[in-house]
PDB file of N, CA, C and O in Angstrom:
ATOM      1  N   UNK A   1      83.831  89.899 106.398  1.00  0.00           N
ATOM      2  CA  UNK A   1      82.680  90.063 105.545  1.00  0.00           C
ATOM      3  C   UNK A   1      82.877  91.359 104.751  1.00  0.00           C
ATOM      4  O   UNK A   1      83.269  92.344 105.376  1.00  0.00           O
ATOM      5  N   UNK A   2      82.649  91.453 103.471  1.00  0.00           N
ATOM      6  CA  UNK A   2      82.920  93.108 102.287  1.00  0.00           C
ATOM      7  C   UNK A   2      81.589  93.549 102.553  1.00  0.00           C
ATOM      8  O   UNK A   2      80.775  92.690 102.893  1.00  0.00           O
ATOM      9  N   UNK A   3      81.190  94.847 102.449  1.00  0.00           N
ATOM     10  CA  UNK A   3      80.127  95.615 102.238  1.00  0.00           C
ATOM     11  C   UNK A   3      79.151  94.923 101.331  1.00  0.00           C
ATOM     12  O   UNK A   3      77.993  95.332 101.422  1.00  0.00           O
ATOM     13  N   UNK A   4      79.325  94.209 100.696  1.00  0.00           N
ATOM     14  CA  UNK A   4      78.316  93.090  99.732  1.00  0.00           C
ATOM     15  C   UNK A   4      77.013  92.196  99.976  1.00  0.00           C
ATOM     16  O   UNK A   4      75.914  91.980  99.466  1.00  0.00           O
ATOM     17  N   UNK A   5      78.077  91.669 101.448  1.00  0.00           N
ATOM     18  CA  UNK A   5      77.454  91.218 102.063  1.00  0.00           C
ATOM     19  C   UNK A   5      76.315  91.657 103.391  1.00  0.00           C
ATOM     20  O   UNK A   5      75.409  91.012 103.917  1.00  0.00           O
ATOM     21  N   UNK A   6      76.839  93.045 103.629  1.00  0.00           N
ATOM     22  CA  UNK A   6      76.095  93.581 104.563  1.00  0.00           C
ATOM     23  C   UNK A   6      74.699  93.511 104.821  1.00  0.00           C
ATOM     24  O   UNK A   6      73.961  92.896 104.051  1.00  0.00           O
ATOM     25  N   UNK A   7      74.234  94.136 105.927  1.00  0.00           N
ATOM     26  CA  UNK A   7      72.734  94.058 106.079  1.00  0.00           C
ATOM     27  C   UNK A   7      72.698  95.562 106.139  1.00  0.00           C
ATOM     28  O   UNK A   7      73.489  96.391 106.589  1.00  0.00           O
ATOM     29  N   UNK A   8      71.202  95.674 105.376  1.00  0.00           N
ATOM     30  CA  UNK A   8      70.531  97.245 105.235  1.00  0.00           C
ATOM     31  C   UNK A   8      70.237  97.491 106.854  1.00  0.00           C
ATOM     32  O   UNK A   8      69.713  96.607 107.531  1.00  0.00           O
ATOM     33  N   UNK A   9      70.730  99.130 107.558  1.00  0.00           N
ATOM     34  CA  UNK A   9      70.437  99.787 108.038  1.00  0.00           C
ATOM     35  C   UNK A   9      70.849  99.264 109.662  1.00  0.00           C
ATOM     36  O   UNK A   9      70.354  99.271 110.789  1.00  0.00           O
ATOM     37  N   UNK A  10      71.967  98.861 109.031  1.00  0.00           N
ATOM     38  CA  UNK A  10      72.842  98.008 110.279  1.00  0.00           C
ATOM     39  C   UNK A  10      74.347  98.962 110.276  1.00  0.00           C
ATOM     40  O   UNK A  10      74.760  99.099 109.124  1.00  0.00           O
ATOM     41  N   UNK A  11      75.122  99.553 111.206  1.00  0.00           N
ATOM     42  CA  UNK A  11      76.416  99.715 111.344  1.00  0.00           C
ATOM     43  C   UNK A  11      77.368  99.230 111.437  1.00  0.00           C
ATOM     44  O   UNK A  11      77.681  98.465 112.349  1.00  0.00           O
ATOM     45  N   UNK A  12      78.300  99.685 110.179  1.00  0.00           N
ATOM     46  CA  UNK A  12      79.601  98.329 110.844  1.00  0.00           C
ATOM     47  C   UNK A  12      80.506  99.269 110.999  1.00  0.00           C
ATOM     48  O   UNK A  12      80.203 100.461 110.960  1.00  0.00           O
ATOM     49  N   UNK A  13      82.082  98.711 111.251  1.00  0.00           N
ATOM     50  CA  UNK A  13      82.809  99.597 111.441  1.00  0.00           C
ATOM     51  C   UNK A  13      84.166  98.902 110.211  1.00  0.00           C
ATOM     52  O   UNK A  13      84.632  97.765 110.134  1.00  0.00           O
ATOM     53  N   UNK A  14      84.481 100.225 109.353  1.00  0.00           N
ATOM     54  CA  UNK A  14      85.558  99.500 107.865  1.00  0.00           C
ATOM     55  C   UNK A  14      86.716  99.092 109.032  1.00  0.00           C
ATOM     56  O   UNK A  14      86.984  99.651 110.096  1.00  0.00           O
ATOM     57  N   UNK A  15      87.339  97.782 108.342  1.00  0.00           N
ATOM     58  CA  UNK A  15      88.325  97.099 108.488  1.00  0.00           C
ATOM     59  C   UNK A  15      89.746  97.335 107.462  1.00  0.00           C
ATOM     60  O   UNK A  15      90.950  97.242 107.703  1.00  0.00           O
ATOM     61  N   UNK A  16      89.009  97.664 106.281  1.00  0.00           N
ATOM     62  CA  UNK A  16      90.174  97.402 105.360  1.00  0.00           C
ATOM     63  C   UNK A  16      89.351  97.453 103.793  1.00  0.00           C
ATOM     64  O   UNK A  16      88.437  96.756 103.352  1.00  0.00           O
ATOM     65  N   UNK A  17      90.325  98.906 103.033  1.00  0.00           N
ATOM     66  CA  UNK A  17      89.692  98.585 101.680  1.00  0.00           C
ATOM     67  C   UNK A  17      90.722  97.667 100.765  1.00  0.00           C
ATOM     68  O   UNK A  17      91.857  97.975 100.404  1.00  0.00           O
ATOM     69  N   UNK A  18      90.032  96.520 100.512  1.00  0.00           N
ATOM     70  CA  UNK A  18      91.049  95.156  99.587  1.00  0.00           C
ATOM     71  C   UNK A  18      91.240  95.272  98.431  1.00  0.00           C
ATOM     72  O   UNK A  18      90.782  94.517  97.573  1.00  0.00           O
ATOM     73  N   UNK A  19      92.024  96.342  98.214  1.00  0.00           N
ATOM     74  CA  UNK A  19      92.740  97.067  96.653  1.00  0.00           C
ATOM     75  C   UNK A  19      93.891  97.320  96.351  1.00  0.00           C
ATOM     76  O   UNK A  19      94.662  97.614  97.264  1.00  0.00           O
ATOM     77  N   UNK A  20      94.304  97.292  95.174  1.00  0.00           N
ATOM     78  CA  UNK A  20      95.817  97.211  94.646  1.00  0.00           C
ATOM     79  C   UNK A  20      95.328  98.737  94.079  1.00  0.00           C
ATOM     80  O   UNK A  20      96.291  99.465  93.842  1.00  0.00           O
ATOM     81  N   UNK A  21      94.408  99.159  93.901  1.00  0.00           N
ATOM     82  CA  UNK A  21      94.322 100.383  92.766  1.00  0.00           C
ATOM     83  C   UNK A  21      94.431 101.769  93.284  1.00  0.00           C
ATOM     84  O   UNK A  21      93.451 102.495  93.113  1.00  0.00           O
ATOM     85  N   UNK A  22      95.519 102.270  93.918  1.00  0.00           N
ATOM     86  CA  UNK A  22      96.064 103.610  94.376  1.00  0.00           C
ATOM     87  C   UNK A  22      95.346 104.786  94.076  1.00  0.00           C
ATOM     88  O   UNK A  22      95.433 105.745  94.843  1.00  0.00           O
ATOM     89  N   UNK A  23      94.261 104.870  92.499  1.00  0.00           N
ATOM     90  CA  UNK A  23      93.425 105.745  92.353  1.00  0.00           C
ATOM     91  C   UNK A  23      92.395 105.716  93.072  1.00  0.00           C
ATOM     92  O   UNK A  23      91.935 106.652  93.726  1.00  0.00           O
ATOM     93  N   UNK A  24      91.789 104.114  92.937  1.00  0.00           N
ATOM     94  CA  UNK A  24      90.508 103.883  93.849  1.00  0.00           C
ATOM     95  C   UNK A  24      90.686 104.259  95.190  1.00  0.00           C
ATOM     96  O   UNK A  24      89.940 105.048  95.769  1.00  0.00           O
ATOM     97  N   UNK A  25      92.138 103.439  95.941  1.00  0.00           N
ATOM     98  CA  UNK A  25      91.916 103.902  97.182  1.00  0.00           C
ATOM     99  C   UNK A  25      91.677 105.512  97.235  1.00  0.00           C
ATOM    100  O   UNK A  25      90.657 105.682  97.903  1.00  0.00           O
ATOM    101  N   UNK A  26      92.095 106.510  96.890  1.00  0.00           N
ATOM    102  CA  UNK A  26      92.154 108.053  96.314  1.00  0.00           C
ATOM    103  C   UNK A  26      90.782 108.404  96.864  1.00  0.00           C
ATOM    104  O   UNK A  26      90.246 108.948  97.830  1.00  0.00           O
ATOM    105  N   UNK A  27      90.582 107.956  96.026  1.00  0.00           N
ATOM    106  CA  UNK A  27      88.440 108.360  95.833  1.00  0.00           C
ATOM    107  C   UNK A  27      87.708 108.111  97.150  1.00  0.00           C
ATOM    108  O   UNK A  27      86.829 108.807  97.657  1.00  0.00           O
ATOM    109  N   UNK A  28      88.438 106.574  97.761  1.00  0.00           N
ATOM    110  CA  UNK A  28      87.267 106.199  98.667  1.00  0.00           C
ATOM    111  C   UNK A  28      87.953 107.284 100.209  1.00  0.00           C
ATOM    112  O   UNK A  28      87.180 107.601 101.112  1.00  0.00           O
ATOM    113  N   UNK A  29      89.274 107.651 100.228  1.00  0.00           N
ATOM    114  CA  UNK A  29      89.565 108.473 101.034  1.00  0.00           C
ATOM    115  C   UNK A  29      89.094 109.508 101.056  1.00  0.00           C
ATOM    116  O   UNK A  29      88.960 109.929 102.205  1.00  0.00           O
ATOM    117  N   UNK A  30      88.658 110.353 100.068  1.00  0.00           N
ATOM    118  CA  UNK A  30      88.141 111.391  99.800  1.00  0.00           C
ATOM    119  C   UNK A  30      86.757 111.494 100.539  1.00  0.00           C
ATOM    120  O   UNK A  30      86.442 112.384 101.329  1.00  0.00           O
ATOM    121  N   UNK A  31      85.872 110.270 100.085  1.00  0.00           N
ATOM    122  CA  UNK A  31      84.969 110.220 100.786  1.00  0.00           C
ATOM    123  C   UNK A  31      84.376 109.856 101.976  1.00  0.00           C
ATOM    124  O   UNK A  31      83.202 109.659 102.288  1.00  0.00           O
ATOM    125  N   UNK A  32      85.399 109.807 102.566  1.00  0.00           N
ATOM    126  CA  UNK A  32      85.452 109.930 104.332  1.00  0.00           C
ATOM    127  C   UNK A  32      85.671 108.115 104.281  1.00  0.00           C
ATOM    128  O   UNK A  32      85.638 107.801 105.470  1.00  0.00           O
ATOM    129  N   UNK A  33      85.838 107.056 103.596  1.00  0.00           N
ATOM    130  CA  UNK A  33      85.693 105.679 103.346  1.00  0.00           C
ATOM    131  C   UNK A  33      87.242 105.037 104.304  1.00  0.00           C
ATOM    132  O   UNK A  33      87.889 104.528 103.389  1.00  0.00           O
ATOM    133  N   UNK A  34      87.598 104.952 104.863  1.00  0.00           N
ATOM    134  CA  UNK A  34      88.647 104.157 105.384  1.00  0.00           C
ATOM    135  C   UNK A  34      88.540 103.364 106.762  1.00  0.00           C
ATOM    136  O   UNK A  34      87.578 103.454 107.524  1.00  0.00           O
ATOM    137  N   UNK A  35      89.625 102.605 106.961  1.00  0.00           N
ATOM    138  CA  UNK A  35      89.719 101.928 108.517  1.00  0.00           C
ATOM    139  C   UNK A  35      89.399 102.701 108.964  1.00  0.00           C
ATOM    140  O   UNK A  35      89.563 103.915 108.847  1.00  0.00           O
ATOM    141  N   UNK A  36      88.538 101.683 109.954  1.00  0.00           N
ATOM    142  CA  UNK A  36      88.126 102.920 111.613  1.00  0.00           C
ATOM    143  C   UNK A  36      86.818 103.227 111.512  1.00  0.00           C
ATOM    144  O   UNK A  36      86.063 103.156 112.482  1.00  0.00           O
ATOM    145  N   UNK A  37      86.363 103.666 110.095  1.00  0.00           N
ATOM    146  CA  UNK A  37      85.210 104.541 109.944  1.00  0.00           C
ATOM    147  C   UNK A  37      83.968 104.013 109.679  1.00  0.00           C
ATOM    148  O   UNK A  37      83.688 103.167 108.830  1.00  0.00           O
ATOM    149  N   UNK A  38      83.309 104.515 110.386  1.00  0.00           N
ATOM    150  CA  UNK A  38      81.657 103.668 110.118  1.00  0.00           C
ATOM    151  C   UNK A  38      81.143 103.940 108.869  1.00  0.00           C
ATOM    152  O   UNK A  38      81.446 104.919 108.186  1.00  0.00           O
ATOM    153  N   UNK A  39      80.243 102.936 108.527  1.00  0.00           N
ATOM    154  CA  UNK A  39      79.909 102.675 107.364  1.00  0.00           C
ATOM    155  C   UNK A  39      78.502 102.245 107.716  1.00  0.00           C
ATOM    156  O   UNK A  39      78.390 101.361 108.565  1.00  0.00           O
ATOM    157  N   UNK A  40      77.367 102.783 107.145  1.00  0.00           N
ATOM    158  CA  UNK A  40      75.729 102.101 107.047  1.00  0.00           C
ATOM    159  C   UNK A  40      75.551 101.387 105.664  1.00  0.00           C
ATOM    160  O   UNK A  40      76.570 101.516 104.986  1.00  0.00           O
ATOM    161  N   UNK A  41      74.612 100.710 105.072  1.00  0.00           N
ATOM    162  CA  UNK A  41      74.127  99.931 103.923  1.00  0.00           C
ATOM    163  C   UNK A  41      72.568 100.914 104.098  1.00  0.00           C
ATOM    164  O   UNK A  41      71.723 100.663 104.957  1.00  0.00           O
ATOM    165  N   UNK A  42      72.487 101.738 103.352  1.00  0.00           N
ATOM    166  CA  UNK A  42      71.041 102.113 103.485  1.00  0.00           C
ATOM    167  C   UNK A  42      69.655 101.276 102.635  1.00  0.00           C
ATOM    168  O   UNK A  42      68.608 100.759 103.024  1.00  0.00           O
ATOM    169  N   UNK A  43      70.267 101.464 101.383  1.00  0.00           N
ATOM    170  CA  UNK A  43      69.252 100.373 100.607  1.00  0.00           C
ATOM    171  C   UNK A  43      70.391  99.676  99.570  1.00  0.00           C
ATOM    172  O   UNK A  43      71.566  99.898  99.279  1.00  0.00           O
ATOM    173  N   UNK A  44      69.423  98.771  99.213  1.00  0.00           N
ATOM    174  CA  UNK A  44      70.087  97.392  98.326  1.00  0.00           C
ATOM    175  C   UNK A  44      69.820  98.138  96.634  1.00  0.00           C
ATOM    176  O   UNK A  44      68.752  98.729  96.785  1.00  0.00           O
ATOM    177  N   UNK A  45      70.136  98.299  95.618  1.00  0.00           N
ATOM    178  CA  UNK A  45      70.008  97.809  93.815  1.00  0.00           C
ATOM    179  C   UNK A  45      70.448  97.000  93.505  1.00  0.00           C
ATOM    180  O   UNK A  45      71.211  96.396  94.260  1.00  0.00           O
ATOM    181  N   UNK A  46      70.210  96.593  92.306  1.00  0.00           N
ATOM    182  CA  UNK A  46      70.582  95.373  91.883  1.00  0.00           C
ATOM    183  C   UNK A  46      71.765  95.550  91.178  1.00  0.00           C
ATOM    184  O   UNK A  46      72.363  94.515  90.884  1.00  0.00           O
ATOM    185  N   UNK A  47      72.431  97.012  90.707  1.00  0.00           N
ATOM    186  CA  UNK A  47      73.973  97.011  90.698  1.00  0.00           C
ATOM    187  C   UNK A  47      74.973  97.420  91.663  1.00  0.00           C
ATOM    188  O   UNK A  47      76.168  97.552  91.397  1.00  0.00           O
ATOM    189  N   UNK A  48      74.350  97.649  92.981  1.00  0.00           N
ATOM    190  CA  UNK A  48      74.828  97.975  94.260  1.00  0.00           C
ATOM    191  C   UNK A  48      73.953  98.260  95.273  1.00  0.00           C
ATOM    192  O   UNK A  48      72.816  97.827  95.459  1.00  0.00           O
ATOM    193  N   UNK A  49      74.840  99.315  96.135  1.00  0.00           N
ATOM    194  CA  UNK A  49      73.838  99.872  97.046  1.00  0.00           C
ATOM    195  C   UNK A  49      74.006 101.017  97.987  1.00  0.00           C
ATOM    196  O   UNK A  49      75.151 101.221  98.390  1.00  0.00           O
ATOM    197  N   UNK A  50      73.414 101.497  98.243  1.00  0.00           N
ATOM    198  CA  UNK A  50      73.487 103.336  98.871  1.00  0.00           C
ATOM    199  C   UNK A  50      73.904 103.046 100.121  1.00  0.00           C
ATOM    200  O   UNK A  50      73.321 102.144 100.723  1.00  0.00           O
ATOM    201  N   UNK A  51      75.102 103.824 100.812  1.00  0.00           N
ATOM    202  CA  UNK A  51      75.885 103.913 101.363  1.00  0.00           C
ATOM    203  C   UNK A  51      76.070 104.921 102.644  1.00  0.00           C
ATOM    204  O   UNK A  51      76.219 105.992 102.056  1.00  0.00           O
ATOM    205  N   UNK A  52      76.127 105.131 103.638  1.00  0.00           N
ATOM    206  CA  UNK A  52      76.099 106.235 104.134  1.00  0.00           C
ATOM    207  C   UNK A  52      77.555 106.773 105.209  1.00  0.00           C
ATOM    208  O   UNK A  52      77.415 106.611 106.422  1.00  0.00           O
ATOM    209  N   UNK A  53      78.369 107.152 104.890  1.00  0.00           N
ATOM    210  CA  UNK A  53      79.099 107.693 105.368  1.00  0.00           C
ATOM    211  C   UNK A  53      79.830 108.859 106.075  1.00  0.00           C
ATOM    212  O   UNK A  53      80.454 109.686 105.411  1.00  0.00           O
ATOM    213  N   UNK A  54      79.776 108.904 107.009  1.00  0.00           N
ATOM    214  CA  UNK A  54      79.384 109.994 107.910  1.00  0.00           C
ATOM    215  C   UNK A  54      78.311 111.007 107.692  1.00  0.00           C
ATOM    216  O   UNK A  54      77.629 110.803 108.696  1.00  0.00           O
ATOM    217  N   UNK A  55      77.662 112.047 106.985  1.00  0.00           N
ATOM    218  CA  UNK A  55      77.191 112.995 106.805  1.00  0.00           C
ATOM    219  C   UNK A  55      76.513 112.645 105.470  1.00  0.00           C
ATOM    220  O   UNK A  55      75.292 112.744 105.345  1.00  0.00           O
ATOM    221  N   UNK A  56      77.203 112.293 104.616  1.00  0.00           N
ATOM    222  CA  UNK A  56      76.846 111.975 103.214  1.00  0.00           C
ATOM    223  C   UNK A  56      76.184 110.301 102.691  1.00  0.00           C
ATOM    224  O   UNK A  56      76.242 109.239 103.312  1.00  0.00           O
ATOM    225  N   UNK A  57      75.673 110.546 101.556  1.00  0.00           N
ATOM    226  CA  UNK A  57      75.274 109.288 101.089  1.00  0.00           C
ATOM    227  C   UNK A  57      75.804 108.647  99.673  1.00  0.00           C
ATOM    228  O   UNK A  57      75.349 109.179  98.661  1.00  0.00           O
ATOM    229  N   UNK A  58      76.705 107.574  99.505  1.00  0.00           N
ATOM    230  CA  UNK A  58      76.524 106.849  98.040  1.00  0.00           C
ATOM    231  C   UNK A  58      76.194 106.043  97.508  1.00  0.00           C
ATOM    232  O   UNK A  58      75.601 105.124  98.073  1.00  0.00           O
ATOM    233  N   UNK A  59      76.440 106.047  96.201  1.00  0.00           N
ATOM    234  CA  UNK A  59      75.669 104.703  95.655  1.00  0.00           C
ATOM    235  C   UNK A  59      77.117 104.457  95.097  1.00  0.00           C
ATOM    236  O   UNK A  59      77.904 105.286  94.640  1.00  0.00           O
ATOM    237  N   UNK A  60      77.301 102.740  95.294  1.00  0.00           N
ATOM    238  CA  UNK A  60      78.857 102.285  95.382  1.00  0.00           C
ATOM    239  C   UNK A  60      78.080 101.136  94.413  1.00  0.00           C
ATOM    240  O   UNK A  60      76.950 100.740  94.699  1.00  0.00           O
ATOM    241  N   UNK A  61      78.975 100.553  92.994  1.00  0.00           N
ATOM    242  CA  UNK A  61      78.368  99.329  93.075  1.00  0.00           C
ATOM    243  C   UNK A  61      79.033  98.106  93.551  1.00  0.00           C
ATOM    244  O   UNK A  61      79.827  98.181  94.489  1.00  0.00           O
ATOM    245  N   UNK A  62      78.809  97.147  93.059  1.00  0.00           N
ATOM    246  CA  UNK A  62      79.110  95.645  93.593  1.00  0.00           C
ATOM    247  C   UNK A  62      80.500  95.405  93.305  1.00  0.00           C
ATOM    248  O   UNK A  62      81.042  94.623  94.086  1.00  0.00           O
ATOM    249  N   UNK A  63      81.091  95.795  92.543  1.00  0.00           N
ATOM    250  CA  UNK A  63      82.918  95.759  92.685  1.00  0.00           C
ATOM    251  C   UNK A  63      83.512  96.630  93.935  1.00  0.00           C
ATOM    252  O   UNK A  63      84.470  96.288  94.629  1.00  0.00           O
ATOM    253  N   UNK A  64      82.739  97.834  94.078  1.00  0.00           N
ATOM    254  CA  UNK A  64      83.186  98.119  94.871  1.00  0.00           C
ATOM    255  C   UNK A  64      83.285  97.986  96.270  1.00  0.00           C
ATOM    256  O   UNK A  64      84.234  98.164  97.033  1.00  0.00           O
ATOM    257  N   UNK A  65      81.626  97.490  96.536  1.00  0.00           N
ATOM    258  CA  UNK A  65      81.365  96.892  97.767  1.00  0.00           C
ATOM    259  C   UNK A  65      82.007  95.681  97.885  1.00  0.00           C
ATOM    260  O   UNK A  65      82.244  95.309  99.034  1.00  0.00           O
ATOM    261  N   UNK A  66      82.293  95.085  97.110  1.00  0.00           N
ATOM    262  CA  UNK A  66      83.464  93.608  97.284  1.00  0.00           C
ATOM    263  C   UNK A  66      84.659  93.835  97.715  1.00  0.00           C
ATOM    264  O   UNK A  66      85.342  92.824  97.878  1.00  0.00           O
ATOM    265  N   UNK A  67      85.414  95.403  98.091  1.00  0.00           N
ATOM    266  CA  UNK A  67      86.741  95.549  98.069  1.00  0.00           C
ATOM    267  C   UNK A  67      86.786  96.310  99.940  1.00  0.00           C
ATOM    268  O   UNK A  67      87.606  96.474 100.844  1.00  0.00           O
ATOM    269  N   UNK A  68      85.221  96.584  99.636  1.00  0.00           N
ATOM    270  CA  UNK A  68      84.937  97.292 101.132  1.00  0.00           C
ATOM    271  C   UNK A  68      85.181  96.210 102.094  1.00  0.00           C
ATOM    272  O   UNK A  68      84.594  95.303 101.504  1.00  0.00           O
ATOM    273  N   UNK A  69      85.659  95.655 103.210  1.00  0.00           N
ATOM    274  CA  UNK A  69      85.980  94.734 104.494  1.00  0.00           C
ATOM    275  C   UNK A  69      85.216  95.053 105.976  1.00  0.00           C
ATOM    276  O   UNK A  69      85.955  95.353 106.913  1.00  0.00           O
ATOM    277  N   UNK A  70      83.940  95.001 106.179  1.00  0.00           N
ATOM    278  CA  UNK A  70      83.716  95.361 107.280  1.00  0.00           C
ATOM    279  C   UNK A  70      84.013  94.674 108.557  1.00  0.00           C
ATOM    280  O   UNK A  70      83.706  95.199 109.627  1.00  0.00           O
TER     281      UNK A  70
END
């Protein structure tokens, strides 16, 4: 299931980010985003949705949550 699909204010744990794009992966490492690492869905928008990762919070949109694998 990708982060897309998730449920608000539920924990999962990332599996795998499903990308060819060496910059993107870049970014989402940066932000603590990889295998292993827990991941919350805090709230839903209608071009994504807020994110919470360890300590911090984002707003990711819907391409990106499609690449997220929980």
């Amino acid at each position: 299931m990708t982060l897309k699909e998730a449920l608000e204010e539920r924990e999962y744990v990332i599996r795998q980010i499903d990308t060819n794009d060496d910059e993107l992966n870049s970014f989402l490492f940066s932000l603590g985003c990889y295998s292993g690492e827990k991941i919350t869905v805090v709230s839903r928008l209608k071009n994504g949705c807020i994110v919470s990762i360890k300590d911090g919070r984002y707003n990711i949109d819907n391409q990106l949550a499609s690449a997220i694998v929980v």
